[in-house]
Phi, psi and omega in degrees: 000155191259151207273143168253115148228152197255154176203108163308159167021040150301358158315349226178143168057247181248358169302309178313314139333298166287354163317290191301317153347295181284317175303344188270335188286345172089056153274146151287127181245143189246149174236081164262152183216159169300246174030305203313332183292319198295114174321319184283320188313299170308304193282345189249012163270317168293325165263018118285320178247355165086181200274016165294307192326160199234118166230141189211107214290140171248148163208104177305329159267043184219115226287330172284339168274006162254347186271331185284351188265300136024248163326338178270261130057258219292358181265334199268296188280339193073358134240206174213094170269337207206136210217112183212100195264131191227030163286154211167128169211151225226144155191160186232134172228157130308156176287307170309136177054026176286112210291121178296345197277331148349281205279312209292323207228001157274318173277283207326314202254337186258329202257290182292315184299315173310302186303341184286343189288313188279339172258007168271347154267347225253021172271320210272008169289306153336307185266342168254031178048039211206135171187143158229155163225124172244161175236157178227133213238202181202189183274354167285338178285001196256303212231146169281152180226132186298153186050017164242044166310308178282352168281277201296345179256003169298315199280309195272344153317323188281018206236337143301317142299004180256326172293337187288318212275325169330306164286315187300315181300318196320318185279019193244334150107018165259154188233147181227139177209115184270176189215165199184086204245167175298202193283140180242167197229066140308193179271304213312296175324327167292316178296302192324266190332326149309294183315290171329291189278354149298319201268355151261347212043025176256129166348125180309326164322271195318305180317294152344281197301316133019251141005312197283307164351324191301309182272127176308358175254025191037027173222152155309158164264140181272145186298335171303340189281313191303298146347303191266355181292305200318296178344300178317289172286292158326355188257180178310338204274352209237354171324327189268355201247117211194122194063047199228118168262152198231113182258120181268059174309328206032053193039030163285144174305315205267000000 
């Protein structure tokens, strides 16, 4: 039977990715995004990917507006199989002086958005005994990074909710797996590198190579590759692998 999956924050970057990914194995795909309202955003995701797609505005941190895309999801398709959450904002402060509304809308949307998200699926995963979720998480969740308090700890949360939901599931054929890659050459990593190079005036390039340098194997990771993992830990072949985070590295320490 073809699979229902919800993908958080999929306009972009590796949700988007992972869209495309799936729809080619004949998932049905659900989208919610802050975006998801915007006339334009939905037209310019349906001419990429075309209009079987489902896009719908989400705000994850918000309970109600997760229970209601939720419930729309499962009256239109009848389930839920696949839960994959990759909404996510990114900012940098210090811990001093660290602006609360900063941290309030970093845990609330990479953390807290996720866990409304896995309990508003996983009774109806639970009842027909079959679920899978990811979550993406990142090498920030392994490491600190200065003036990333509020990211590294969003991340590294997700790697303690993903082992609760893991046990709770297990006798249910649901799987929880976070993912947790270097730097990937998104939308959000192309704006840093715009920005660096306004505020050095060093060529985009040299910026670039920056970036790429970082991982020893000189290149970024791409959302397609990331794409084929999730493909992978969602199908039946992936059953077994579960309260497990998996780092997309390009052999970097961090």
């Amino acid at each position: 039977m073809t699979k229902v999956a919800i993908i958080t924050g999929g306009l972009s970057g590796m949700g988007l990715a992972t869209a495309q990914r799936l729809l080619v194995a004949g998932t049905t795909v659900c989208i919610g995004a802050r975006r998801g309202g915007d006339p334009k955003a939905v037209a310019d995701l349906h001419a990429r990917l075309g209009k079987q797609v489902d896009v719908a505005k989400l705000d994850v941190r918000d309970s109600a507006s997760v229970a209601e895309f939720v419930e729309n999801v499962a009256k239109k398709h009848g389930s839920v199989d696949i839960l994959i959450n990759t909404a996510g904002v990114y900012d940098e402060a210090p811990v001093i002086d660290h602006p609360d509304a900063l941290w309030d809308d970093t845990i609330d949307t990479n953390l807290t958005g996720s866990f409304k998200m896995i309990r508003a699926v996983m009774p109806l995963m639970k009842a027909q005994e079959w679920g899978r979720i990811i979550n993406l998480a990142s090498t920030a969740a392994h490491e600190g990074l200065e003036n990333n308090v509020a990211y590294c700890t969003s991340k590294a949360g997700l790697l303690g909710l993903g082992r609760c939901v893991s046990l709770e599931g297990a006798a249910y054929g649901i799987t929880c797996v976070s993912i947790s890659p270097t730097w990937v050459e998104t939308e959000m990593l192309k704006s840093f590198v715009d920005q660096e190079t306004i505020e050095t005036g060093l060529p985009r390039a040299e910026i670039q190579a920056r970036y790429e340098s970082s991982n020893p194997q000189g290149a970024l990771v791409q959302p397609s590759e990331i794409a084929e993992l999730i493909a992978f830990l969602v199908s039946d072949a992936g059953r077994a692998i579960t309260m497990e985070d998996i780092k997309v590295n390009a052999a970097t320490n961090w």
